[in-house]
C-alpha positions in Angstrom: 94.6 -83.7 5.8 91.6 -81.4 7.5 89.3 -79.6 5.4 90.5 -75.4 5.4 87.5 -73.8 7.2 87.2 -69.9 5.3 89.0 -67.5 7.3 85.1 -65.7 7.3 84.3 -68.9 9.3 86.7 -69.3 11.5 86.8 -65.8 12.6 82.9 -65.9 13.1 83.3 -69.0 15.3 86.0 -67.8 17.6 83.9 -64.1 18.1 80.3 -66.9 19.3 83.0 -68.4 21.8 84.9 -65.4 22.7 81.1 -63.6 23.2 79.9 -66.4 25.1 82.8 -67.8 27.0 81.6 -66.6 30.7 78.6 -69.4 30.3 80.6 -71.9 30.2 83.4 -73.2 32.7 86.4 -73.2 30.1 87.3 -72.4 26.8 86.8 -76.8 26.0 83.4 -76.3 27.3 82.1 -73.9 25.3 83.8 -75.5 22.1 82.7 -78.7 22.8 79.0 -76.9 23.0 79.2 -74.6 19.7 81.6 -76.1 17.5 78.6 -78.9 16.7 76.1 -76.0 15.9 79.1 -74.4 13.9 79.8 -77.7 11.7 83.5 -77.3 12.7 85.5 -79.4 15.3 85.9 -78.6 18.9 89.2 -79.3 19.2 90.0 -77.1 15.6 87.6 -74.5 17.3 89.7 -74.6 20.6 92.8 -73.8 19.2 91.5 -70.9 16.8 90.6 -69.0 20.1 93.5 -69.4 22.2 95.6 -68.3 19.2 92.9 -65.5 19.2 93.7 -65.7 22.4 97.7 -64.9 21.9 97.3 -62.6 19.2 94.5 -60.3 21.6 97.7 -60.3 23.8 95.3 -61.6 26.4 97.4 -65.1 26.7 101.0 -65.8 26.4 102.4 -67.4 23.3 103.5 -67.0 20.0 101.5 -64.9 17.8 101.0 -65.9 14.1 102.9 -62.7 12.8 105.7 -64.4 14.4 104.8 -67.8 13.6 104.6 -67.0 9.8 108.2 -65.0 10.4 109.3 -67.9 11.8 108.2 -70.0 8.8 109.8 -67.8 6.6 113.1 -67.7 8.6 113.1 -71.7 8.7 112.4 -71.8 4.8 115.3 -69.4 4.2 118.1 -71.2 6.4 116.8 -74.5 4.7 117.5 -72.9 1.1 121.0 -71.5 2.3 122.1 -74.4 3.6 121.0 -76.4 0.5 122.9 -74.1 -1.6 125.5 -73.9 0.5 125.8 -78.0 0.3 125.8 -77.2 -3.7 128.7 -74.7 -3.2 130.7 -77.0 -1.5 130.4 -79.9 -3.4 131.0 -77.5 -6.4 134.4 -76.7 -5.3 135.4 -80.3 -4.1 135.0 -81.1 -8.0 136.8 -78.1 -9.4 139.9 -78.5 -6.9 140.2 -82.1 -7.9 139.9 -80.9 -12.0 142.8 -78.2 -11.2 144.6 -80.1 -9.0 147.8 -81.6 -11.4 148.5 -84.5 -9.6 145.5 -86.3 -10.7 146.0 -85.6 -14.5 
């Protein structure tokens, strides 16, 4: 599993790429030129400023407000259906105890 860079570092890194981007001839460029300097990798540095990127509304995509609602909606339907799994089994058990023709 990668290292968590500080969200300090992170942001610090994409504003050097963001402020320097027109020296470069693509967003790869320039991260394959400061992530070194920056001690972080430039493919992690890459995709820090296009979601920078996303969330500036200056590309299209999903932001990470929505990816985090998302996240949370996924989570959720996960729970519901687990208890819903319970609920069913549940009631398969209790029919069968009430039902008299299997006393």
């Amino acid at each position: 599993m990668p290292k968590p860079y500080p969200a300090e570092q992170r942001e610090r890194a994409v504003k050097m790429v963001l402020d320097h981007l027109g020296e470069y001839r693509s967003v790869y460029a320039a991260c394959q030129r400061i992530g070194p300097k920056l001690g972080v990798g430039p493919e992690s540095l890459r995709k820090w400023v296009l979601q920078a990127q996303v969330d500036a509304a200056q590309a299209p995509g999903v932001t990470s407000a929505e990816q985090q609602r998302i996240r949370d909606l996924e989570r959720e339907v996960r729970d519901l259906k687990e208890a819903n799994e319970i609920l069913k089994a549940a009631s398969i058990f209790f029919a069968r105890e009430l039902d008299p023709r299997h006393r």
